[in-house]
N, C-alpha and C positions, 0 to 999 in steps of 0.2 A: 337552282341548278347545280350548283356544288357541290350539297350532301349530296345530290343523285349520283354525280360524278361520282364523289368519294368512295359512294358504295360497290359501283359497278369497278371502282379500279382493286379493292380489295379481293374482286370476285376474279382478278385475273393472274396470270402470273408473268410476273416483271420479265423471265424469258421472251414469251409474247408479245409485250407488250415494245420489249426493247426490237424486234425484229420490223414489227411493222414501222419502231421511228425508223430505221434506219433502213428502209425501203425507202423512205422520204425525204431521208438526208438530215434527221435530226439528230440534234446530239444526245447520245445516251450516258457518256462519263459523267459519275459526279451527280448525276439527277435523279432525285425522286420520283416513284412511279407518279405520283399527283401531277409533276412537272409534265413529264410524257407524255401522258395522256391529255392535260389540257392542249398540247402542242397538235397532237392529232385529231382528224375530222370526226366529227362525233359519232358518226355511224359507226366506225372504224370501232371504234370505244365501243360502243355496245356489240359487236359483234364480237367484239373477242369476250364480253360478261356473259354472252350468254352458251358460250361452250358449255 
C-alpha cells in the first residue's frame, strides 16, 4: 500500500494537497507530502492523483 501511496502522492501538488489537510485541521508546517497524505482519507488521496 505504500509504494501506491507514494506514487499517487508524487502525481500531486503539495498546494493541493496542503489545502485539503487543512480543511481538516491537519497540520501542514514542517511536513512532507508522504506525511499529509497518510494523514488524509484515502479517497481524498486518490482524487487529488487523478487530476
Amino acid at each position: 500500500m505504500s509504494e501506491e501511496l507514494e506514487e499517487l502522492v508524487k502525481k500531486i501538488k503539495a498546494k493541493d494537497l496542503r489545502e485539503e489537510a487543512k480543511k481538516r485541521g491537519i497540520k501542514t508546517a514542517c511536513v512532507k507530502k508522504i506525511d499529509i497524505a497518510k494523514q488524509l482519507p484515502r479517497e481524498v488521496v486518490e482524487k487529488l492523483g487523478s487530476k
